[in-house]
N, C-alpha and C positions, 0 to 999 in steps of 0.2 A: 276434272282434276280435284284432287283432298285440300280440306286447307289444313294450314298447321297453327294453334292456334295457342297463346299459352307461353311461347318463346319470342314475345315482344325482341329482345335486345338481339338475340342470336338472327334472328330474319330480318332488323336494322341493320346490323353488320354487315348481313350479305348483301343487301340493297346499296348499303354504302360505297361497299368494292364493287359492282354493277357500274357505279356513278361516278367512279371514277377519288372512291374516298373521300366522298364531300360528306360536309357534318350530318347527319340527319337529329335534326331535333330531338333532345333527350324526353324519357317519358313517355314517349312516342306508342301507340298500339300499332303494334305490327301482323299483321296476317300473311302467313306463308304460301303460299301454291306451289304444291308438287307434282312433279308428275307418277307414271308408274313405277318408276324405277324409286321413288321417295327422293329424287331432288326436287330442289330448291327452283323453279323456273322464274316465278316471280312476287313481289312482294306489293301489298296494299297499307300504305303508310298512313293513320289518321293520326294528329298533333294539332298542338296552337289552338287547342279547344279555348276560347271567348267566354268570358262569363256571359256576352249576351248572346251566344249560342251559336257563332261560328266555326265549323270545326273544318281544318285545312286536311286533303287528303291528296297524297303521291302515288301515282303508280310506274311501280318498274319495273321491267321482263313483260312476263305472257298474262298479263289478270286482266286482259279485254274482254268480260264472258257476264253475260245477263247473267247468267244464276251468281255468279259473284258482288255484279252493279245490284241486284234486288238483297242481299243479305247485307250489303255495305246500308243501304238507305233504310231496309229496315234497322241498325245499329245505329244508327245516327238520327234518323227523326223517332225511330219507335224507343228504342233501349234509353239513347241518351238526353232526347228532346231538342236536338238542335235544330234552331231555326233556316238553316242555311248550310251548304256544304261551299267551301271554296276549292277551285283546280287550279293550277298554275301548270304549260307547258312552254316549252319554248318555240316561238315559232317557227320552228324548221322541223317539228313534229308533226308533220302529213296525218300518219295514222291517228294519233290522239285528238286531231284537231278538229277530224271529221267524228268521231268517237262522241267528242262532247255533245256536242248538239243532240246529237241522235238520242242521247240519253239521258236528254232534258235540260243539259246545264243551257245556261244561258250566257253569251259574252256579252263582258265589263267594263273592260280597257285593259291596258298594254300597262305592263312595268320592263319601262327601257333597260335595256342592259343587264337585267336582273342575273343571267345563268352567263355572262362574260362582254365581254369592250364590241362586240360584233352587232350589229342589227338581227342577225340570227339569231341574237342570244338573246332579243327581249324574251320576257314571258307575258303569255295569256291569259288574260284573268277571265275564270269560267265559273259561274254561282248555280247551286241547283238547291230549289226551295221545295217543303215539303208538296206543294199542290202542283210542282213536276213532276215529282216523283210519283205520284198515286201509282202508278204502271207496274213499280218494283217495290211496293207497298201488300 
């Protein structure tokens, strides 16, 4: 699948109504995934870049695809120098949960409550540093 790349705000948007219209972080680099047809299936959210080189990434819909996790890592450690990527999901996210690991991130700890009042809603905090990445490098 293409990405669409270039229309940061318009592939926030859609990621937003995905989410149910929660805020997504202004300024935000957004990368689009289409399918054949040129929709929108899912978005790649990187934000909340750190001066000391944090940079927080979301993902929402279909953008579970190596050739995507290797052009995100090389944009983040090769393009922008970040020392670290952070993930957050919630855990009642099965698919992402197994996702991370596989792809190098490494779990952090829990932020309770973070995505609502349920224990389902904490989120997972997932770090992926450049000397995990070599793979997608």
């Amino acid at each position: 699948m293409p990405l669409v790349l270039g229309h940061d705000q318009s592939v926030a948007d859609w990621a937003a109504r995905q989410l149910g219209n929660r805020n997504i972080p202004p300024g935000c680099t957004a990368w689009g995934v289409i399918d054949k047809t040129g929709q929108l299936k899912g978005a790649l959210l990187f934000h909340s870049f750190y001066r000391h080189g944090n940079m927080e990434i979301a993902m929402v819909g279909d953008v579970v695809r190596k050739d995507l996790l290797r052009q995100a890592a090389r944009y983040v450690f090769g393009q922008l120098g970040c020392t670290r990527v952070t993930a957050r999901t919630a855990r009642r996210n099965a698919h992402i949960l197994k996702m991370l690991p596989r792809a190098g991130f490494e779990f952090e700890g829990t932020n309770k409550r973070w995505y609502g009042p349920e224990k389902g809603d904490d989120a997972l905090v997932y770090a992926l540093f450049p000397d995990r990445a070599k793979r997608w490098l």
